[in-house]
N, C-alpha and C positions, 0 to 999 in steps of 0.2 A: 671275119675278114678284117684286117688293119687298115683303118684308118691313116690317110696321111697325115703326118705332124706337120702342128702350123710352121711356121715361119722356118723351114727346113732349107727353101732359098737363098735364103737370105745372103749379100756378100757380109763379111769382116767388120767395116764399118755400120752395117746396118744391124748386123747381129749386137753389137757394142752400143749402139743407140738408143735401141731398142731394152737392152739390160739397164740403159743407165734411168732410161723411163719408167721400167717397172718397179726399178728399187725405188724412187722416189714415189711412186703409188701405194711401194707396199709400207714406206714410211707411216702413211695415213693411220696404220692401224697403231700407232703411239698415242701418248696425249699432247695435247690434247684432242685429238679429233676422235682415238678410241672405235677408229673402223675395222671390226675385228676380219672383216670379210676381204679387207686389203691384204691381208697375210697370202692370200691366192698368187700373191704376185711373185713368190719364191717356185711356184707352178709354170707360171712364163721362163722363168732361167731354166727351167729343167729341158722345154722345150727349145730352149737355145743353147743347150748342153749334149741335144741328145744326138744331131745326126752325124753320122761315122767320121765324116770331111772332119769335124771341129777337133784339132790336137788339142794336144794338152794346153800348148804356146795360147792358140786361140780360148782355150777353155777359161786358162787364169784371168785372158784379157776380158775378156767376156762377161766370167763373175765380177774382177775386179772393175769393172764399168757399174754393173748391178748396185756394187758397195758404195763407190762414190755416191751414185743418185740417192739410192738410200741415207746417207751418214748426210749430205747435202741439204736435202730434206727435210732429215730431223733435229739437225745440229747448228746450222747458219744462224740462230740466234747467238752464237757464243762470237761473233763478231760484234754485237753487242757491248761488250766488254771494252771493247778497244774504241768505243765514241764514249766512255765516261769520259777522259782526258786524250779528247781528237789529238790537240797540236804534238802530246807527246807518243799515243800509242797507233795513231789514226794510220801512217803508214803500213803497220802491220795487219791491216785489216785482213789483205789476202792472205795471211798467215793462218790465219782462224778460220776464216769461211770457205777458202776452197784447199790449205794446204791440211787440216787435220781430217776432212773427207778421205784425200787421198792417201795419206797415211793410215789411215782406218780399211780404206778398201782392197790393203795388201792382205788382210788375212781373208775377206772374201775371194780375193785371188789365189790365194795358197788353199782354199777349200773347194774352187774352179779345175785347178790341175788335180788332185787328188779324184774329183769326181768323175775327169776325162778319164782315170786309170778302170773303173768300173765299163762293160760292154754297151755298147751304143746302141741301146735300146731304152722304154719309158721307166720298166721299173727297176733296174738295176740304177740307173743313171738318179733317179727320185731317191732312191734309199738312200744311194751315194752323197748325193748335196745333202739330206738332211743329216746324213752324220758326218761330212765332212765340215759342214759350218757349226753346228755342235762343238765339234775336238777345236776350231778355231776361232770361236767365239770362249772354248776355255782358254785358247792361247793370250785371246786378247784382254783377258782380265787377271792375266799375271806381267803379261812382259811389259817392262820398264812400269813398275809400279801398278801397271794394270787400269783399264779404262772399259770397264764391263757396260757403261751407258747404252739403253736403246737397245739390248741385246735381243733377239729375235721373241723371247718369250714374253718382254713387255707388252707385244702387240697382241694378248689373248690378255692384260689383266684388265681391261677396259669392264669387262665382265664381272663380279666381286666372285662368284664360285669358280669361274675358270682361275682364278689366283690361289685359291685353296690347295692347288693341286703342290704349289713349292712348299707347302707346309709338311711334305714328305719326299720329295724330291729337288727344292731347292730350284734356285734360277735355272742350273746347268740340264735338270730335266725339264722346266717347262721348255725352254729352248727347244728340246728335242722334239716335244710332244710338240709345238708348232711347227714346228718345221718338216715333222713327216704328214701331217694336216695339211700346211700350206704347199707339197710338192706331189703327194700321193693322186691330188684328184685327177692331173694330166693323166692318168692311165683310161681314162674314157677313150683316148687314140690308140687305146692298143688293143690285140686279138680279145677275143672271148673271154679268156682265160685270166687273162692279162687284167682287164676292164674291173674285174671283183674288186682289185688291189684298189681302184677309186672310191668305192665304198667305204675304206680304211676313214678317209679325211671324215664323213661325219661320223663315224664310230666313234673316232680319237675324242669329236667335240663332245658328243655324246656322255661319252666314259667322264671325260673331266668335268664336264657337267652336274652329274649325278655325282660324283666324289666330291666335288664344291658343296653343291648341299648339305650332302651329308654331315658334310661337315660344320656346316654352319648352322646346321640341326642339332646336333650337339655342345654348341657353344651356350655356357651359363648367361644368363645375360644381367650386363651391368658389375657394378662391385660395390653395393652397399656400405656406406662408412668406410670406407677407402680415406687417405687422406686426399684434402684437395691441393688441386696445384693449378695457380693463374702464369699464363701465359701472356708477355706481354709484346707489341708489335707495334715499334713509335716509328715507321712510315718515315725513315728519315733518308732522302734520296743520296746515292752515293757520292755526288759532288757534293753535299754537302760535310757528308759522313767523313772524308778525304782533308774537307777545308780547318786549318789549325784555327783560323780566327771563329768559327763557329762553333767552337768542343763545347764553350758554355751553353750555350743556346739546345747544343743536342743533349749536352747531362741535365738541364731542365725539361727538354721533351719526356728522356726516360722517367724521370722523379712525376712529373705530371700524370705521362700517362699509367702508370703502375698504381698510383689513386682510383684509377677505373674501376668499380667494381667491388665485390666485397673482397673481402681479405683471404688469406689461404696460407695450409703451410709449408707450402713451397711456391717462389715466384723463379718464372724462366726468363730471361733476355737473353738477346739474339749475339749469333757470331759477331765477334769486334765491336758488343752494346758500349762497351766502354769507352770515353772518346779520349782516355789519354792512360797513363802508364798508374793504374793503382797501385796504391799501397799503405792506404789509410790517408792519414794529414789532412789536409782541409775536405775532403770528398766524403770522410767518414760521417762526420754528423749530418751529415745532409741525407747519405743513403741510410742512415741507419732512422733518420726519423720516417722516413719513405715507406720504410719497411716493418715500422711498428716493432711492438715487443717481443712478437711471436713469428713472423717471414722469415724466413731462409732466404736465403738469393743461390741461385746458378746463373753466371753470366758469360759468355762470353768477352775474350778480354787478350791485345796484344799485351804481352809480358817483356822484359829481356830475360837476356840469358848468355852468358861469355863463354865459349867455342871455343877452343886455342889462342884465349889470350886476348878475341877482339869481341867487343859489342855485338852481340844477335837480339834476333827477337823468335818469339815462338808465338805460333796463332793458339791462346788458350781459354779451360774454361774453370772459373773460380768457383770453389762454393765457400759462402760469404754469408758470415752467421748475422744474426739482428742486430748487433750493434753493431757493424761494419767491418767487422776482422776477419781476414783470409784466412780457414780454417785448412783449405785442402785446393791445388791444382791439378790440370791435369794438361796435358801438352801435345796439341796434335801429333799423331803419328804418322798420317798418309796424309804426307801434302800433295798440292793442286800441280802438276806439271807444267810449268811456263805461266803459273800463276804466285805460285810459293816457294818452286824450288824449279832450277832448269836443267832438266837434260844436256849433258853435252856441252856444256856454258863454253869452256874454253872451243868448243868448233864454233860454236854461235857468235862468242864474244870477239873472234877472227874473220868472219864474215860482215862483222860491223854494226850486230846486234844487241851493240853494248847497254843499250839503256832497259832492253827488256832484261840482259843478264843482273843489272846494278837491282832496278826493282824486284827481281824474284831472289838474289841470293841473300837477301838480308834475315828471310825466315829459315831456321831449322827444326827438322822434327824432334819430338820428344822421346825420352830414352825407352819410357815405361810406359803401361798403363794400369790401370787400376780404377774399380768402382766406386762412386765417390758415395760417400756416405753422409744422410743428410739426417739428424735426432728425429723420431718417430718416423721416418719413412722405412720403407726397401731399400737397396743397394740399386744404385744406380748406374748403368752402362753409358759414359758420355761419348756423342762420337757428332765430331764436329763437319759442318760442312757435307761437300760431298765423301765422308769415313762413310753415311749410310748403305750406299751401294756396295760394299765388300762384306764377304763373311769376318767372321770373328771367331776366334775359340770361343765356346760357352762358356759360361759359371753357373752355377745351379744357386750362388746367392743373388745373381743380379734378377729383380721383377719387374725392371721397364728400361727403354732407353731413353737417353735426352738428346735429342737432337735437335742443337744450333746451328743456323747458316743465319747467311749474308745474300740473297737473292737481289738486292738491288743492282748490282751489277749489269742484270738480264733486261729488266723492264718489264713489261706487259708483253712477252714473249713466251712461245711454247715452251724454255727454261724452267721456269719454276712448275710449272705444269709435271716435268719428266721428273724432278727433284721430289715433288712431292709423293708421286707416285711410287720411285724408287724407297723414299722413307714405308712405304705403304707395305709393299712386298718386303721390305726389309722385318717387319710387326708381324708376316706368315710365315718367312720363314724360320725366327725365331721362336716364336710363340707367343712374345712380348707384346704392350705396349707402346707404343712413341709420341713423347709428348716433343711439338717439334716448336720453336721460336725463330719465328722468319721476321728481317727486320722489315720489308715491306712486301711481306706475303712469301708462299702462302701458309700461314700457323696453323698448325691443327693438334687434336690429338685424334689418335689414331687403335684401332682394337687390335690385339692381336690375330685380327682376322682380318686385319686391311683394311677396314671400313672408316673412311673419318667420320669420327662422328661428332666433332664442333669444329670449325674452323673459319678463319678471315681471312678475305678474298684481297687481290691484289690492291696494293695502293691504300687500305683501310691505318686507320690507326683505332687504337684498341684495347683490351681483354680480351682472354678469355680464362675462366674459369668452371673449373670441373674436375671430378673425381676419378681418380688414378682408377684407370680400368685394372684387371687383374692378370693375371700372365696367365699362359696354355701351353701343356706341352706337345710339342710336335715332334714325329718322327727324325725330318731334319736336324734338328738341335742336337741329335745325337752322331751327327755326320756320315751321312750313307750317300753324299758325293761319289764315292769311288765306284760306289756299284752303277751309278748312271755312266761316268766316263767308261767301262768294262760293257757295258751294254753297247754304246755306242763303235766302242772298238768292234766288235762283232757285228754290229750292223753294217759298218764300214767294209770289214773284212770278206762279210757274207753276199754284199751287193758285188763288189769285186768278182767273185766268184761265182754270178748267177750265169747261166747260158746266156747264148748272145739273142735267141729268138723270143725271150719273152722282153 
């Protein structure tokens, strides 16, 4: 016999309240809090999806309530950003804390109507959300440059073996694999028959479970005589980072703190380490005595660059041999949306948002890329900023990544928490890697199996130093993407098509 489905009453407004509550519950299961048992909360949308009254109209509103609480949730630190320089950015604070929510919850809304297209029952409607937010959680990490953050699969990597699983499927199936976990177990409300399909959610956790290990049973450990590579993190807060009168004081921070420690032949500094425009001249003797005989430097470093004739700048990253000379750039390629480059400038700069257009259009991206290459290391994959969170075509010469950011921006906020983690799964699914320089946290290097394994915690200043772990190959590296999207189309298609009594 069927059980009734909870909250099956409910009017319009309540059903919509109730969505925006759960998504900000199932938020929990990110980092930092890492409640992987929060992902349950895509189970409550289901049963606010499922009974016959809810149209499609109500469906999207419904999901797209879900997505707000959720993106709200996980993302209101990025208002943050906007109290470095209150007097000038301070006004747009609602622009970031509740307008990029809402802009994020239109694809949980277009995953809402799709799912109302599936029969108004538990398990077709469950199959349905979990591959309808799948196909649009791919949407949302292409369109306008793509913003993959927080994506439903992060909330299973709290776990180090449930993250193994992208080392063969990639972000786009773990996504999957949570999301028929976190919507499957509501089938406890349904017939006899029906009820097994519940048991699916610990199977899934199960399966992925045992494939983590496995994997991580397999894994060599260590990389003996590896070169080493110090990591440096001079704690320099963004007002200050910003202020022209303080560039000396912050190029002595970095010469200082790069002393920490023993020596090594590669040193990393952080996105923008540079506090003014290199190019040798008076800067040279100084970095170069810093850096001894034998250091390399990778640093992050504003450049210019002329564009049709006017002044630009490009957010980049040097590698800068021991006596100080720029051997090799490399020029971000995915800038930051309303951080580096602005959508839409001219509708924005017409509305009267001209200071946020003046401060993001000065950076352009770079044309190329290419692995930087540093004497006795591997080839090196630089990818600045948040570039961690996107695929990338592979190379079969590159054996680690370097990854540079600028976290101060966030604070002591769940931000740097999701950054670092996104670097983490970025290491499984490559196979690689990641030695990352945060200028106030959080640094780490990182295995190709996700795990940091040395790192400095918020707010520190510092070293670190340690041996380039070695790379692994993984199934994903060789891009089997398409068979997960091809999967999901069929789960899509097949939930659509279930009778209306189960």
């Amino acid at each position: 016999m069927t059980q009734a489905i909870p909250f099956a009453g409910l009017p319009p407004w309540g059903r919509c309240a109730l969505a925006a509550l759960a998504g900000s519950g199932t938020a929990m299961s990110l980092p930092p809090f890492d409640i992987i048992p929060a992902t349950a909360g895509y189970g409550v949308l289901v049963l606010l999806l499922t009974p016959a009254r809810v149209s499609c109209l109500l469906a999207a509103l419904t999901a797209g309530a879900f997505g707000f609480g959720y993106h709200l949730a996980g993302l209101w630190w990025v208002g943050a950003a906007f109290l470095v320089d209150a007097q000038t950015f301070g006004a747009l604070l609602p622009l970031g804390v509740i307008g990029l929510p809402l802009g994020l919850s239109l694809f949980h809304a277009a995953a809402g109507f799709l799912t109302a297209l599936a029969p108004p029952a538990l398990l077709p409607r469950a199959v349905a959300l979990a591959a309808a937010l799948t196909l649009t959680e791919l949407a949302r990490a292409n369109i306008l440059t793509g913003f993959p953050w927080n994506a439903p699969g992060m909330g299973l990597t709290g776990w180090l073996p449930f993250m193994q699983t992208a080392a063969y499927v990639g972000l786009n199936g773990l996504n999957l694999a949570a999301l028929l976990a976190g919507t499957l177990w509501v089938c406890i409300w349904g017939s006899p028959r029906v009820k097994l399909a519940a048991t699916l959610t610990p199977a899934i956790l199960v399966a992925l479970g045992a494939v983590g290990l496995w994997r991580l049973a397999q894994t060599s450990p260590g990389s003996a005589g590896g070169p080493m590579i110090k990591i440096v993190q001079p704690n320099i807060a963004q007002r200050d980072k910003a202020d022209p009168a303080l560039a000396s004081l912050n190029w002595a921070t970095l010469l200082s703190t790069t002393a920490i420690g023993p020596p090594a032949d590669l040193v990393v500094w952080p996105e923008t380490a540079i506090p003014f425009i290199y190019a040798g001249g008076p800067a040279r003797p100084q970095l170069s005595t810093a850096l001894g005989d034998s250091q390399w430097l990778i640093t992050g470093a504003v450049q210019p660059a002329t564009r049709n004739g006017e002044q630009r700048y490009t957010n980049s990253v040097l590698v800068i041999a021991p006596d100080g000379t720029i051997q090799q750039r490399y020029d971000k390629l995915h800038l930051v949306p309303f951080g580096e480059f602005l959508p839409l400038s001219g509708i924005l700069s017409a509305v009267g948002l001209k200071t946020l257009v003046d401060s993001a259009s000065a950076f352009v991206p770079g044309k190329t890329w290419q692995p930087l290459n540093v004497p006795g290391l591997p080839a090196l994959e630089p990818l600045i900023c948040y570039e961690v969170i996107f695929p990338r075509p592979t190379s079969a010469t590159v054996s680690a990544i370097i990854n540079v950011t600028n976290d101060a921006w966030f604070g002591d906020t769940p931000g740097p928490h999701q950054h670092l983690r996104h670097a983490a799964l970025r290491a499984v699914v490559r196979g690689l890697p990641v030695v990352r320089a945060a200028n106030t946290g959080l640094s780490a290097v990182i295995s190709p199996e996700g795990e940091v394994l040395e790192q400095l915690g918020l707010g520190e200043r510092g070293t670190i130093t340690a041996q380039l772990p070695a790379p692994s190959l993984t199934i994903q590296s060789r891009n089997w993407s398409w068979a997960v999207t091809l999967l999901t189309v069929i789960f899509l298609v097949s939930a659509v098509a279930l009778p209306r009594r189960l």
